[in-house]
N, CA, C and O atoms as a CHARMM CRD file, in Angstrom:
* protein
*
  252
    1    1 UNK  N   -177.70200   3.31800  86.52100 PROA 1      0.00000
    2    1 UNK  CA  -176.97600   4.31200  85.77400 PROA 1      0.00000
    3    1 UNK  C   -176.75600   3.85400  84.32600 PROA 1      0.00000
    4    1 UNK  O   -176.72100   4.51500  83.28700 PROA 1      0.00000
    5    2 UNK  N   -176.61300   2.49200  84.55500 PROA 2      0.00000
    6    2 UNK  CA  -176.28000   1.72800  82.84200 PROA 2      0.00000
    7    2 UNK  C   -177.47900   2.64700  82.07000 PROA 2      0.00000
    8    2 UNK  O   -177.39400   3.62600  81.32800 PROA 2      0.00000
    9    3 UNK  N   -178.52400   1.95000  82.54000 PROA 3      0.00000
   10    3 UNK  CA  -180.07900   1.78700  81.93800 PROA 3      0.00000
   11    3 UNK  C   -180.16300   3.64900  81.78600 PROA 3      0.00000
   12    3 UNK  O   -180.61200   4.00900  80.69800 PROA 3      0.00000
   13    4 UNK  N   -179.91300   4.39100  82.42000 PROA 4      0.00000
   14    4 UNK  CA  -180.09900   5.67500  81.65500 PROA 4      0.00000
   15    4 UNK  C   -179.11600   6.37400  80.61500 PROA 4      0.00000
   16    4 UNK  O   -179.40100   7.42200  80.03500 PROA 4      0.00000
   17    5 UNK  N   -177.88700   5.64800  80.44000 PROA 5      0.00000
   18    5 UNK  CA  -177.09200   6.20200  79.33200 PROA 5      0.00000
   19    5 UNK  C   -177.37800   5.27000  78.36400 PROA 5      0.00000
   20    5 UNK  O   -176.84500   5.45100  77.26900 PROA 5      0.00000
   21    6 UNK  N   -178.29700   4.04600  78.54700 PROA 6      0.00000
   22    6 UNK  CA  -178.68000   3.48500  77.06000 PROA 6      0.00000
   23    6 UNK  C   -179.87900   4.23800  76.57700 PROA 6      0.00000
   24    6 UNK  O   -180.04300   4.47900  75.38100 PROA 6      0.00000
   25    7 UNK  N   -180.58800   4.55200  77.36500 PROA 7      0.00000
   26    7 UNK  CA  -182.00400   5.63200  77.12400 PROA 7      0.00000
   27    7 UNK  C   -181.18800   6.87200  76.23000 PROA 7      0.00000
   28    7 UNK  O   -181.44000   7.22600  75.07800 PROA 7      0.00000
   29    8 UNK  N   -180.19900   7.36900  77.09500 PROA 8      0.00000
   30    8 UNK  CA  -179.69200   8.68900  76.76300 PROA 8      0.00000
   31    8 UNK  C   -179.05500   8.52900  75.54300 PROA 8      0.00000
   32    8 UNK  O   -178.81700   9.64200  75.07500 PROA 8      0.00000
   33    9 UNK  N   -178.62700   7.52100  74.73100 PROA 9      0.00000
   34    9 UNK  CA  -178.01400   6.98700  73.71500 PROA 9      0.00000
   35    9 UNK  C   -179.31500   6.76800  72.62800 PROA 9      0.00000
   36    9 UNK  O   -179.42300   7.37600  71.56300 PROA 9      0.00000
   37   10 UNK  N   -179.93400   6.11300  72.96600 PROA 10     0.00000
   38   10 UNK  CA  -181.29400   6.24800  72.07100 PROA 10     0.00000
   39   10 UNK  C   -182.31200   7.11500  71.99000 PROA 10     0.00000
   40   10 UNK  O   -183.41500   7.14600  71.44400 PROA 10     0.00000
   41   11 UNK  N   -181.71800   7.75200  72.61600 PROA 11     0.00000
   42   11 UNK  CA  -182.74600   9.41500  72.28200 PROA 11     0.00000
   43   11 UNK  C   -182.04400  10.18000  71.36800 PROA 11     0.00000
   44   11 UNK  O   -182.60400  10.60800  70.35900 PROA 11     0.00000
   45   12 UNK  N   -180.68000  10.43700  71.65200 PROA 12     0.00000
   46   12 UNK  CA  -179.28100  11.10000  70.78900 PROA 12     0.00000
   47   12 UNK  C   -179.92400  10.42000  69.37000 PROA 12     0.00000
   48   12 UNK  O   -180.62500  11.02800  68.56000 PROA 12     0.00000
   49   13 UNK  N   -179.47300   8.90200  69.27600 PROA 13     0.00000
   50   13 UNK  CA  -179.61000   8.59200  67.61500 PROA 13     0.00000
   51   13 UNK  C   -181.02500   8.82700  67.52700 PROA 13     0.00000
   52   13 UNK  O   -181.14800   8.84300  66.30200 PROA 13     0.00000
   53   14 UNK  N   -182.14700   9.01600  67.97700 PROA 14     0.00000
   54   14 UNK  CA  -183.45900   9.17000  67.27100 PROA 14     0.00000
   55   14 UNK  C   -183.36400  10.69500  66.56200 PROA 14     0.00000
   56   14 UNK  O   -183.76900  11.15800  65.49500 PROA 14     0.00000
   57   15 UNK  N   -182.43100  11.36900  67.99800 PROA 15     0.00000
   58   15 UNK  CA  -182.90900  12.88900  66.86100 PROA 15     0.00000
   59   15 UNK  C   -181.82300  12.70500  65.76500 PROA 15     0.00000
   60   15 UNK  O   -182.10500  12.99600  64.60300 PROA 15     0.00000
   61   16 UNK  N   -180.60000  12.23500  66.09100 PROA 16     0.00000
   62   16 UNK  CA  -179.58700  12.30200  65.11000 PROA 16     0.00000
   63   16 UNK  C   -179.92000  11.44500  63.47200 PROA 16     0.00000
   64   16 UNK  O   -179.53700  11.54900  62.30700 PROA 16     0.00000
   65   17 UNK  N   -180.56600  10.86000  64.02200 PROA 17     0.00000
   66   17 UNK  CA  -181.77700  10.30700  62.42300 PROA 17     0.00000
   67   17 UNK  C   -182.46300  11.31900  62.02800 PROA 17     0.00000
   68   17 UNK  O   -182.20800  11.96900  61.01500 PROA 17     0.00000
   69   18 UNK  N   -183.29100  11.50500  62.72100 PROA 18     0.00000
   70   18 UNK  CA  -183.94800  12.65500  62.17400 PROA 18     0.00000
   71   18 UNK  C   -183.71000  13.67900  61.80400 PROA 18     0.00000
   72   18 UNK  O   -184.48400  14.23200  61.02300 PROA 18     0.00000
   73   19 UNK  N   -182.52600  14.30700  62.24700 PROA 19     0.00000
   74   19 UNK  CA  -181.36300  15.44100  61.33300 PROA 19     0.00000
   75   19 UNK  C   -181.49500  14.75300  59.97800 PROA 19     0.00000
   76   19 UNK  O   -182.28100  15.18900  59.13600 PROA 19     0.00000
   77   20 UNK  N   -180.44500  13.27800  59.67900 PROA 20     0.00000
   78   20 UNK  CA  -180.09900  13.21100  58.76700 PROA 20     0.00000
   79   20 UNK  C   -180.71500  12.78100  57.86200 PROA 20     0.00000
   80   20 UNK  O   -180.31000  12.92600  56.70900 PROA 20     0.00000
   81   21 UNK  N   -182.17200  11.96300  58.23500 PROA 21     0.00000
   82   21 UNK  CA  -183.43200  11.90500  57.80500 PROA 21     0.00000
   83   21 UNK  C   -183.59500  12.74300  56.70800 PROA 21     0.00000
   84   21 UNK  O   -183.51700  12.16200  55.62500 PROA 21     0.00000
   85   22 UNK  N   -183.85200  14.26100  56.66400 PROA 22     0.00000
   86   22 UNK  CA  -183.94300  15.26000  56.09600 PROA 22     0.00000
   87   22 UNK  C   -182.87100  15.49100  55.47700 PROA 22     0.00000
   88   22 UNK  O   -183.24000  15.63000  54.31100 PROA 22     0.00000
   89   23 UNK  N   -181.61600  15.64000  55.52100 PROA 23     0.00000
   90   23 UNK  CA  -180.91800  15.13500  54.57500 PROA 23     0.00000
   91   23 UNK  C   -180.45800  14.19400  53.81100 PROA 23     0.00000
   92   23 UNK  O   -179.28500  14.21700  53.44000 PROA 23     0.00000
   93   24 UNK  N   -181.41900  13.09200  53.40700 PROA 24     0.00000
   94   24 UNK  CA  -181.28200  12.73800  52.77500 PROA 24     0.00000
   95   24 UNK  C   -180.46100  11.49200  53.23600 PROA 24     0.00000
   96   24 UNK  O   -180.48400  10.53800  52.45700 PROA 24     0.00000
   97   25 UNK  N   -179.63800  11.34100  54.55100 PROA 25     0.00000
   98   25 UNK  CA  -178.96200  10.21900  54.78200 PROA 25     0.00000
   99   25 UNK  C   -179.55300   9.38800  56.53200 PROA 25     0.00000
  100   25 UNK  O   -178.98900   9.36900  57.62600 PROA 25     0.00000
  101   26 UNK  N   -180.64900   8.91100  56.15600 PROA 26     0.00000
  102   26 UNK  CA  -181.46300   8.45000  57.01100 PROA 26     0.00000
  103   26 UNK  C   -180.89100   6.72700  57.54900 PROA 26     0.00000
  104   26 UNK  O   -181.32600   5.82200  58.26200 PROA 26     0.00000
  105   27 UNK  N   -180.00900   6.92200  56.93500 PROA 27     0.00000
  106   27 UNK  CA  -179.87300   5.16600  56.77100 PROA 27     0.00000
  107   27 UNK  C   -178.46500   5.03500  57.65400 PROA 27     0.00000
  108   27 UNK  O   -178.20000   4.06200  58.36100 PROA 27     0.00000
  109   28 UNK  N   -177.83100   5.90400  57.52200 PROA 28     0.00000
  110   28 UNK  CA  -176.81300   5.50600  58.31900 PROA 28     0.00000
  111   28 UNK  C   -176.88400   5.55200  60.04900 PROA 28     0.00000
  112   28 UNK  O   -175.99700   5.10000  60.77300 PROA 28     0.00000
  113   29 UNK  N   -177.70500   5.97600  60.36100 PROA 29     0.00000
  114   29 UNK  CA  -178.03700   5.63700  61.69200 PROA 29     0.00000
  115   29 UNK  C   -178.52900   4.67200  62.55000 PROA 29     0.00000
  116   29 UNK  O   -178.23500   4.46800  63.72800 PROA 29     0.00000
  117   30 UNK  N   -179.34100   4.07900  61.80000 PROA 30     0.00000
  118   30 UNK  CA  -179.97600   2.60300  61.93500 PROA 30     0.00000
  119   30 UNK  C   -178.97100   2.20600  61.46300 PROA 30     0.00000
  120   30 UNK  O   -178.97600   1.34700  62.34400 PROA 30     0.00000
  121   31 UNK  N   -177.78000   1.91000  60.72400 PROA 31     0.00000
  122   31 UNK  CA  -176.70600   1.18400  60.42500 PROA 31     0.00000
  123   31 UNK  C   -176.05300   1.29700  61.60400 PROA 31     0.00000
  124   31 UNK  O   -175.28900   0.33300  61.65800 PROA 31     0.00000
  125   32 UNK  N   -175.95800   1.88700  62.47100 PROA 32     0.00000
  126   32 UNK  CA  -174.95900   1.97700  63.71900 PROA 32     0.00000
  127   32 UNK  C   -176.08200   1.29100  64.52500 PROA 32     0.00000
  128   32 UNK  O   -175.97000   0.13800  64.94100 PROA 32     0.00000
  129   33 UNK  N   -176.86500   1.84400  64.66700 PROA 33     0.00000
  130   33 UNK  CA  -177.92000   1.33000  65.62500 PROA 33     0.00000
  131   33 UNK  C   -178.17000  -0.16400  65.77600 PROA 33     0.00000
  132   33 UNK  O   -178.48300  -0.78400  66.79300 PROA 33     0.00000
  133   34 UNK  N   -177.93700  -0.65400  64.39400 PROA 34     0.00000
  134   34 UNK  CA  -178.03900  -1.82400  64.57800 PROA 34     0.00000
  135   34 UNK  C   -177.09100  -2.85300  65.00300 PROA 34     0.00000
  136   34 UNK  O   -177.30200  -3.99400  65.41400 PROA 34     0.00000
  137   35 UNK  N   -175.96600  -2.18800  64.81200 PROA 35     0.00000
  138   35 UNK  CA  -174.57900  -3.04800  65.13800 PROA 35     0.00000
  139   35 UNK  C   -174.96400  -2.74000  67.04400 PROA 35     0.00000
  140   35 UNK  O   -175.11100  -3.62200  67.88900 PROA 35     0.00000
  141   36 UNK  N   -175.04200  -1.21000  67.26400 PROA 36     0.00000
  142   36 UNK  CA  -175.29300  -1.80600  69.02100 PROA 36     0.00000
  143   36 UNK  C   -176.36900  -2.52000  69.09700 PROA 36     0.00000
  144   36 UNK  O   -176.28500  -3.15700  70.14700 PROA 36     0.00000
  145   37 UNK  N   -177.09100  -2.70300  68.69500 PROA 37     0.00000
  146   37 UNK  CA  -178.18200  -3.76300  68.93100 PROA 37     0.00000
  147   37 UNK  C   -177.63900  -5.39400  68.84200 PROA 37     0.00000
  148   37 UNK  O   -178.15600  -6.37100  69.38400 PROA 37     0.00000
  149   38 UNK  N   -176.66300  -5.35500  68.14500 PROA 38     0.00000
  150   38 UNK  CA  -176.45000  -6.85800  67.41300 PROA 38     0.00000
  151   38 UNK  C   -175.33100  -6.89900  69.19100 PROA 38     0.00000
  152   38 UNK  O   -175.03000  -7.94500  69.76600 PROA 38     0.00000
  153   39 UNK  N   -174.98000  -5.61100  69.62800 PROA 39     0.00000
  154   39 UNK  CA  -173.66300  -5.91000  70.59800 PROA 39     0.00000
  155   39 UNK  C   -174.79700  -6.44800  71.96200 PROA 39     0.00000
  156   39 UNK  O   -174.51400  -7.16100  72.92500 PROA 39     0.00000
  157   40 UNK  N   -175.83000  -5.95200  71.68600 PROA 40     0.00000
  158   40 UNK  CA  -176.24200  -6.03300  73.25900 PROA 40     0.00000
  159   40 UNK  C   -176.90500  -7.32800  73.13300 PROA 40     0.00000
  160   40 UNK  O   -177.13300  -8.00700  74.13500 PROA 40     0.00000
  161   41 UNK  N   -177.28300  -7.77500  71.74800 PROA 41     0.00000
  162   41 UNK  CA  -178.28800  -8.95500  72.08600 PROA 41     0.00000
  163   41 UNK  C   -176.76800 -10.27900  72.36800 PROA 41     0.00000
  164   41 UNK  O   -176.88200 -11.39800  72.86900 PROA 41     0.00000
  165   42 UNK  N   -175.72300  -9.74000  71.94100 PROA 42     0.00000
  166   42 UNK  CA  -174.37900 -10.67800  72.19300 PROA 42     0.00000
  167   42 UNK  C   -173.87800 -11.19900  73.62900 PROA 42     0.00000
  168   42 UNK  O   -173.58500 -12.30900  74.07200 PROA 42     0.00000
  169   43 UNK  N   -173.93000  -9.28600  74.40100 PROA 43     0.00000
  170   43 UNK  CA  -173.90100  -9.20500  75.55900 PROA 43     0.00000
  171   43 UNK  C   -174.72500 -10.23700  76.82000 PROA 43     0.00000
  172   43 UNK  O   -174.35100 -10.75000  77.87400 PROA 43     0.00000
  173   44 UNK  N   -176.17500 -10.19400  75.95800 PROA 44     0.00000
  174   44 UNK  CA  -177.27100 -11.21300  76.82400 PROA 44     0.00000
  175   44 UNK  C   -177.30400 -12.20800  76.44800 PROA 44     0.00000
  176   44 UNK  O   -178.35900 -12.52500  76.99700 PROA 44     0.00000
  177   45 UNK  N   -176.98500 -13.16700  75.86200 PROA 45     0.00000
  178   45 UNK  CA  -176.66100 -14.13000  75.17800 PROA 45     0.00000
  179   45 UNK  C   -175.21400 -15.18400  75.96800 PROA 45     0.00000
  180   45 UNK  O   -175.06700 -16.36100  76.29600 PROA 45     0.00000
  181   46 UNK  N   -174.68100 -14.37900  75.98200 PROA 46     0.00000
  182   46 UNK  CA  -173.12900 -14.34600  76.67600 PROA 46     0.00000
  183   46 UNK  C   -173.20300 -14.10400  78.08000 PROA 46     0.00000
  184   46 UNK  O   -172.07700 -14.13300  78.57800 PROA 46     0.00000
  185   47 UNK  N   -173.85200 -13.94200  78.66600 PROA 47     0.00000
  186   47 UNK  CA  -173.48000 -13.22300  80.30600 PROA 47     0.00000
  187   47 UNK  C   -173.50400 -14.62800  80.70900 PROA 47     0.00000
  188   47 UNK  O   -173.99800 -15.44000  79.92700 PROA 47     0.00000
  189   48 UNK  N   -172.95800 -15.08000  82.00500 PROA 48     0.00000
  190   48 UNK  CA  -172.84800 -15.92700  83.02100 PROA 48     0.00000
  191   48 UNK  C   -174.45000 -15.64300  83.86000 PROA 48     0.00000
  192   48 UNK  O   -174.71900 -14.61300  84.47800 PROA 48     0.00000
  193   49 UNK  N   -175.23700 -16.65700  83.71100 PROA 49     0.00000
  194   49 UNK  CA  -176.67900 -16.54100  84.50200 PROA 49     0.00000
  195   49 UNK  C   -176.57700 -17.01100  85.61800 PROA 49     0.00000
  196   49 UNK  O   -177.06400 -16.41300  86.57700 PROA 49     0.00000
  197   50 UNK  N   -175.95300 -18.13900  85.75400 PROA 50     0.00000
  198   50 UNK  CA  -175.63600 -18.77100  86.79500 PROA 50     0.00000
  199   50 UNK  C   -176.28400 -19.94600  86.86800 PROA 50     0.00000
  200   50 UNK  O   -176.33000 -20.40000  88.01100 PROA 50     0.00000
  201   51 UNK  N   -176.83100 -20.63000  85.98100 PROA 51     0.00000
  202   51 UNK  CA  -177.55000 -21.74000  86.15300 PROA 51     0.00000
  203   51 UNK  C   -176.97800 -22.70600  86.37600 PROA 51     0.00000
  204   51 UNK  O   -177.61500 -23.66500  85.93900 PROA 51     0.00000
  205   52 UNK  N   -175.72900 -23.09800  87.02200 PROA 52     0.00000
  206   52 UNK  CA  -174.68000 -24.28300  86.98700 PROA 52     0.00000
  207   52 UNK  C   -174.98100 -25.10300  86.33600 PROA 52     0.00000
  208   52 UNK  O   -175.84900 -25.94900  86.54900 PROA 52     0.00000
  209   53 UNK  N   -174.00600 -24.92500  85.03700 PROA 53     0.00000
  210   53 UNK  CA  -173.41700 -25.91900  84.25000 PROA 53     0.00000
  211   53 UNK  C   -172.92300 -26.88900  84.56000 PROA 53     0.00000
  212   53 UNK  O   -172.09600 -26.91700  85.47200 PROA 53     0.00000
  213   54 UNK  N   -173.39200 -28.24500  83.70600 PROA 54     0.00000
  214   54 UNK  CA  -172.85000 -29.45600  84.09700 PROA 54     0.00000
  215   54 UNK  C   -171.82500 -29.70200  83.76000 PROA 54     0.00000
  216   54 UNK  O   -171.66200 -30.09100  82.60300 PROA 54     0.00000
  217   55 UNK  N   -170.54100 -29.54500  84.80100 PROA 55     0.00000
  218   55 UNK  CA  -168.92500 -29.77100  84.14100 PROA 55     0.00000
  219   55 UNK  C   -168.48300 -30.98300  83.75600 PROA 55     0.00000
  220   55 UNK  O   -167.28200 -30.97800  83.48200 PROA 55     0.00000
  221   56 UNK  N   -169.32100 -32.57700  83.57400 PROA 56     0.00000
  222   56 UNK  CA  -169.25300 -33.17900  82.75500 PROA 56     0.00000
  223   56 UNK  C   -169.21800 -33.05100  81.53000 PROA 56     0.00000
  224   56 UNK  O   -168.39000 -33.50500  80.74100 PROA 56     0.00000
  225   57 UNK  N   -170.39000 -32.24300  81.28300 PROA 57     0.00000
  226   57 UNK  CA  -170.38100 -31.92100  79.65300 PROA 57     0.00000
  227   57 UNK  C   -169.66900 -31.01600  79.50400 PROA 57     0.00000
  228   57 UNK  O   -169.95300 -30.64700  78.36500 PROA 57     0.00000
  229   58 UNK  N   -168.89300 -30.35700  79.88000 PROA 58     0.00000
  230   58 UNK  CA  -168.13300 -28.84400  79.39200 PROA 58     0.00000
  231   58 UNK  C   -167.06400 -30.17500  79.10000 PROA 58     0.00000
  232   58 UNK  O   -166.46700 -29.82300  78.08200 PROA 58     0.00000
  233   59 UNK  N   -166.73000 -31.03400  79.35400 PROA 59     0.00000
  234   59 UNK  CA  -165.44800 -32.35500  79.10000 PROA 59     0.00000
  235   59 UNK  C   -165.92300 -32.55000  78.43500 PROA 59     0.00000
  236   59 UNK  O   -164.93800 -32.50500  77.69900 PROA 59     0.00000
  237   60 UNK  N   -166.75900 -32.81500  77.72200 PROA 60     0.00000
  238   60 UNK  CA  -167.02400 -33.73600  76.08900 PROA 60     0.00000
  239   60 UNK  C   -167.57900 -34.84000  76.93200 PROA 60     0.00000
  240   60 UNK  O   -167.46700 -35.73800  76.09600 PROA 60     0.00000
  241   61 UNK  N   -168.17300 -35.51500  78.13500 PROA 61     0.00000
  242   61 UNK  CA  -168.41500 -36.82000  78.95900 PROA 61     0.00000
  243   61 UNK  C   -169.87300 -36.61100  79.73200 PROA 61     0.00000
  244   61 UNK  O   -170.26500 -35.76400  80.53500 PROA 61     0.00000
  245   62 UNK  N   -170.49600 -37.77900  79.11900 PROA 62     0.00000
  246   62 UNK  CA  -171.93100 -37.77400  79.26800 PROA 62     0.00000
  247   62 UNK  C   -171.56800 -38.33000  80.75200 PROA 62     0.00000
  248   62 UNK  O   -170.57700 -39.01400  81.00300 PROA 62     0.00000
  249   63 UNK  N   -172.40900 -37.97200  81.55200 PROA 63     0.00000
  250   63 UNK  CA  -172.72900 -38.18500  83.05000 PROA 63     0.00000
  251   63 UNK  C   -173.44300 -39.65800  83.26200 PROA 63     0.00000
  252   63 UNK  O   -173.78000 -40.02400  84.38800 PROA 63     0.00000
């Protein structure tokens, strides 16, 4: 369900560029666009993968 309201979100700003495209204000959409972009590459970056971390080092203490 995620994965189709991010589709459904990037279809919205493609036409909503392209409205403003033609008027002349093409730029502010990719200005938003890019901040969710900057959120999601944060999001994956950040998630818990699960690769167990060595809780020595999360102490500052080499093993």
């Amino acid at each position: 369900m995620k994965t189709l309201i991010k589709y459904g979100l990037l279809i919205i700003v493609f036409a909503l560029s392209l409205f403003l495209y033609h008027h002349q204000l093409g730029s502010i959409p990719f200005l938003i666009l890019s901040f969710y972009f900057i959120y999601e590459a944060y999001r994956e970056c950040t998630k818990d993968n699960g690769r167990g971390q060595n809780p020595h080092v999360e102490e500052g203490k080499t093993p």
